[in-house]
N, C-alpha and C positions, 0 to 999 in steps of 0.2 A: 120409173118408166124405162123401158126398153129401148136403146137405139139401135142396137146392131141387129142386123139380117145373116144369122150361121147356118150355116147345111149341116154342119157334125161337128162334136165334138172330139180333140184327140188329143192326150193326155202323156205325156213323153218322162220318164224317171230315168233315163239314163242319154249319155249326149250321142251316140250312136245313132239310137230311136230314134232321137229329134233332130240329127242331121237328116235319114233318110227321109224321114216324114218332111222335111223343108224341101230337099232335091227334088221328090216323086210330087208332093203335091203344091196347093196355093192356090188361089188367093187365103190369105189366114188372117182372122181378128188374133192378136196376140192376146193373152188373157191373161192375168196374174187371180186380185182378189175381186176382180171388175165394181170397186171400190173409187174409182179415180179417173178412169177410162171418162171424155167428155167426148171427143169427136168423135163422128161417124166413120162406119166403119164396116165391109163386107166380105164374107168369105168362112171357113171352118175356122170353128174357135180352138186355137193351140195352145194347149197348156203346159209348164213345166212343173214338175213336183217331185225333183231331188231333193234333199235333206242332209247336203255337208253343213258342219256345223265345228268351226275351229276358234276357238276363241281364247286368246291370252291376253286376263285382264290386266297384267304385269306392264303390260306394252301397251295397253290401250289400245288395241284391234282385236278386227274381228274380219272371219272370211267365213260368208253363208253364203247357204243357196238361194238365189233368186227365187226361188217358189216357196220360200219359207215364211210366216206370216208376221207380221211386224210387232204386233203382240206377243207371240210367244219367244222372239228375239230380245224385245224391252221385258217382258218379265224373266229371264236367264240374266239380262245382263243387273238387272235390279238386285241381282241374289249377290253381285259382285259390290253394290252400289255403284253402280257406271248406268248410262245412259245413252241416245243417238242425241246429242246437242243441238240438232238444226227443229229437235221438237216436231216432228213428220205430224201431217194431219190425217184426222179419218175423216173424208169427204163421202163415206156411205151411206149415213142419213140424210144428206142433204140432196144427194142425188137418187134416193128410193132404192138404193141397193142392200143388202142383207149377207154378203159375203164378206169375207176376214181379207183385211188390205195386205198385199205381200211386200215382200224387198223389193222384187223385179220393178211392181209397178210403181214402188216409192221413188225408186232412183228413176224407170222411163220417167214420170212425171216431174221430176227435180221437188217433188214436195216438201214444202218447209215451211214451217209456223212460225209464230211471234216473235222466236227467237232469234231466227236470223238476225235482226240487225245487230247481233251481239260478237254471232261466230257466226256468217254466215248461212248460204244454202246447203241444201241435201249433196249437191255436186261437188262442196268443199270438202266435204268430209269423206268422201269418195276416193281411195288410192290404189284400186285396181277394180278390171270390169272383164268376165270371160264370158263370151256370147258365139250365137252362131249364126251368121250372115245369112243370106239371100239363097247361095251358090251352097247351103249346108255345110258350111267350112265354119271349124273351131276359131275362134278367134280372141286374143288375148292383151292384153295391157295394162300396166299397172302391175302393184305388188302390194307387199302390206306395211311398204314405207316409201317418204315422198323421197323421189331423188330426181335430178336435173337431168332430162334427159333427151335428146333430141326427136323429130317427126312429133307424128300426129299425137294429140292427144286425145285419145278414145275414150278415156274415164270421164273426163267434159264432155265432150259429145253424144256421149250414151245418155247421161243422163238430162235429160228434158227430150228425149228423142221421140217419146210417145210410142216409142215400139216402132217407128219406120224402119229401124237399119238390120236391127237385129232382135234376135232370141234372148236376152240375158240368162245365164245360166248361174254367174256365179258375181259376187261382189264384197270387194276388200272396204272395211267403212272404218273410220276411227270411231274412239268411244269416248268418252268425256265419264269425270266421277260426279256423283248424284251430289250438288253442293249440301249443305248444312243447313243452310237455311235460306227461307225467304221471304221477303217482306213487299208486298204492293202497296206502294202510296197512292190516294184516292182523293182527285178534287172533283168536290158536284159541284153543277150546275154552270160550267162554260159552253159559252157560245161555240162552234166545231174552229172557228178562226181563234178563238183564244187555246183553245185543247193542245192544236197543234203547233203555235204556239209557245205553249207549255211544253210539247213533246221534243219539240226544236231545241229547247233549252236545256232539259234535261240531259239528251240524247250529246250536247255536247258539251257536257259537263268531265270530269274525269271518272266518275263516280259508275262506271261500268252497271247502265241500264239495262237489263235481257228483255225488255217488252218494254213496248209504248203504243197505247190503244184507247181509243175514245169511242161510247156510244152513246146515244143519241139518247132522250127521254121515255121511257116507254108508257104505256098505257095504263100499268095498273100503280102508278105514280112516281113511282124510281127514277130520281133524276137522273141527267143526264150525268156521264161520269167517265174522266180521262185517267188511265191508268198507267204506273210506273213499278216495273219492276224490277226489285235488286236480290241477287242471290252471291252466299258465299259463306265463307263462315261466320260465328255467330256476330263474335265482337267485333268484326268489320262491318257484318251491315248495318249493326244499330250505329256504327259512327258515319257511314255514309247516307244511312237517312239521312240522321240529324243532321250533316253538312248536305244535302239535299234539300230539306225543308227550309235551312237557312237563305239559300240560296236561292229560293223562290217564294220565299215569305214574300215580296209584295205580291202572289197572287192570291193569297189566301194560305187558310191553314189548311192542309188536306190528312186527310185520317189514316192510319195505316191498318193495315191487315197482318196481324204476324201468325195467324194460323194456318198452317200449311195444306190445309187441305182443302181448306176454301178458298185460296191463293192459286191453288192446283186445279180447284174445280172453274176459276172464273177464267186461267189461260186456257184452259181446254177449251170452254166454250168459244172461246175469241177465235182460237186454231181448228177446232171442227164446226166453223160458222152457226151453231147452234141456233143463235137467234132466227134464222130463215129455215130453219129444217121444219116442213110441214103446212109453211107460209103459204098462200098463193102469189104465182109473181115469178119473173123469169129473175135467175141471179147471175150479177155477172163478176169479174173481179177485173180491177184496174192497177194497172202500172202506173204512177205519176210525181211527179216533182212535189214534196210535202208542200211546200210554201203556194203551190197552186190546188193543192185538193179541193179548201172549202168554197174557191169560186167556181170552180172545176163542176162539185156536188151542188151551188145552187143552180147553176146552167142546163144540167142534165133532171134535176128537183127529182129523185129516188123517193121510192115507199117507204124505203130504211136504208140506212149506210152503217156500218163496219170498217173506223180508221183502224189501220194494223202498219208495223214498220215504222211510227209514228209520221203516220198520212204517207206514206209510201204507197200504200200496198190498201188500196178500197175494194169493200165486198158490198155490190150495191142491190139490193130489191127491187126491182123494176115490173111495172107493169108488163102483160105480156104479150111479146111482138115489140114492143118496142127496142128502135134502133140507136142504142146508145153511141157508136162508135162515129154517125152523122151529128151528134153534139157537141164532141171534142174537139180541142183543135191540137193537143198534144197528145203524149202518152201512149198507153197501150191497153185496149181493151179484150178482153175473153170470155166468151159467153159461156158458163159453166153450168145454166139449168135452164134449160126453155124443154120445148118440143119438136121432137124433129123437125118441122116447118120449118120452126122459125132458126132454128141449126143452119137447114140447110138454105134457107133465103138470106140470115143474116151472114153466116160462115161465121165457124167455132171460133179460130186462132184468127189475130191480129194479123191482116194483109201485110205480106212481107214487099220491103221497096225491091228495086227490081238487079240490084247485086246480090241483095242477101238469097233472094230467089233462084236466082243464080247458081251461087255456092250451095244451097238447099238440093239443088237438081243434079248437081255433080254427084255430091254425096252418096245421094241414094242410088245414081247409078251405078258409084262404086259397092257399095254394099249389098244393094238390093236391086240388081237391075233389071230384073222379069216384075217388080213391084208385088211379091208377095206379101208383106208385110202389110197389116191394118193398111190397103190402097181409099185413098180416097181422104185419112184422118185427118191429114195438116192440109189439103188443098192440091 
């Protein structure tokens, strides 16, 4: 489905172009692979599509261009065996889009999958960010190593900015090596309060989990099934299984998975919500304290839920039009697939209290203060 309303499109390869094009014109939808892009949004669609490309696997970084697409960055650094560790999703089928996801929009959106609870988000990994403001001015921070260093930090702030502040042009990312191997431990048939639970336990084990995920029973009889995953070298993880299952033998015996690429194919699904792509039903995703999700999910009673983060991080099915965020009494909700409507009656992003608001509005004054940028996206 379409949500934005554009007059023209304009297409920027060099940061010159895309200053002038910022100064002379505006209002702008930002656009990377419009893969990720969820709130509204109005004005000429801007796009960047430089192609720097500096990568030393030695050191474990990497500096590319924000318009570079996030698959042909993960299959270069695959040729290193290296990797983006925070596990970036593609939320393109899920949202009816059919374009290749970029950098620019990985980090605007702070995207990160299962992995996170391991090494964190998209914006940890993040150590410098060169963009171009409001005013058409270059603008820079960060480098391609962490150091301590006083003011603002822009590398955080860019990323989850959804494209309010600025242009991204260019972004410094660490890289992690492709481990050796991986194994997901598999218990069927827990209740979603025992799952997480289990994920609780796991998760604070010493036994270095990179996923913990539960889904619900489906239809064509698959039980229901909470998932554990460990990656690393060989003979560490089969000893960390084994002291993994030890340590949760009273909940059963659970099976493991040691072939890799159905290990690969089942966190993907988890990380590009697979299960709802195609579904009817608006989807949203929740923020929330694990030990409260499964009262959380019978209160709000979802078509389908999706625990991710190990019950962190809910990806919920919901009928459509319905107002999930008048359910909660905690948390954080974001409405990631409905219809415009119900977008713009529900509102996208989780209503900010009235400091964060605040500081929100400074912000963008400073960076963007004629409001060129995606006006209207965050509220």
């Amino acid at each position: 489905m379409s949500i934005l309303a554009t007059v023209k499109d304009i297409s920027c390869d060099s940061e010159a172009q895309l200053c002038e094009a910022i100064r002379t014109g505006g209002p702008f939808v930002v656009k990377g692979g419009g893969t990720s892009r969820i709130g509204l949004a109005e004005g000429d669609r801007l796009r960047w599509t430089g192609a720097q490309f500096d990568y030393d696997p030695g050191a474990l970084t990497l500096v590319v261009s924000a318009g570079m697409a996030v698959d042909a960055v993960s299959a270069r650094l695959a040729e290193e065996h290296q990797r983006l560790a925070f596990e970036p999703p593609d939320l393109g089928p899920l949202l009816g889009g059919d374009g290749a996801r970029s950098i620019g929009g990985m980090v605007a959106t702070n995207a990160s999958g299962p992995r996170r609870v391991a090494v964190g988000a998209c914006r940890d990994a993040c150590l410098g960010v060169r963009f171009v403001d409001g005013r058409g001015k270059i603008v820079k921070n960060g480098g391609r190593v962490m150091k301590n260093v006083t003011g603002l930090d822009l590398v955080k702030l860019m990323a989850g900015s959804q494209g309010t502040l600025g242009v991204l042009t260019e972004v410094s990312l660490k890289t992690q090596p492709i481990p050796e191997t991986t194994a997901t431990l598999i218990f069927e048939g827990q209740t979603e309060v025992e799952a997480v639970n289990t994920m609780s336990r796991a998760l604070g084990t010493p036994f270095d989990i990179t996923g913990a995920a539960h889904l619900r029973q489906v239809a064509d009889g698959t039980p229901a099934r909470t998932l554990l995953r460990l990656e690393g070298i060989e003979s560490a993880v089969r000893y960390r299984v084994e002291a993994l299952q030890q340590r949760l033998s009273d909940l059963g015996e659970a099976a493991v998975e040691w072939e890799a690429a159905q290990s690969e194919a089942t966190w993907r699904a988890i990380r590009d919500v697979t299960r709802f792509v195609g579904v009817p039903g608006d989807v949203w995703r929740l923020s929330v304290t694990p030990s409260e999700a499964p009262g959380l999910v019978a209160t709000i009673a979802p078509l389908d839920v999706i625990y991710d983060w190990g019950g962190g991080r809910l990806w919920l099915l919901m009928s459509a039009g319905t107002d999930v965020r008048a359910k909660m009494g905690k948390g954080h909700a974001t409405l990631v697939r409905a219809s415009d409507e119900t977008k713009r009656a529900l509102g996208v992003f989780p209503p900010e209290n009235r400091i964060v608001a605040q500081l929100s509005k400074g912000l963008r004054q400073k960076f963007d203060p004629e409001q060129k940028f995606n006006p209207g996206m965050m509220g």
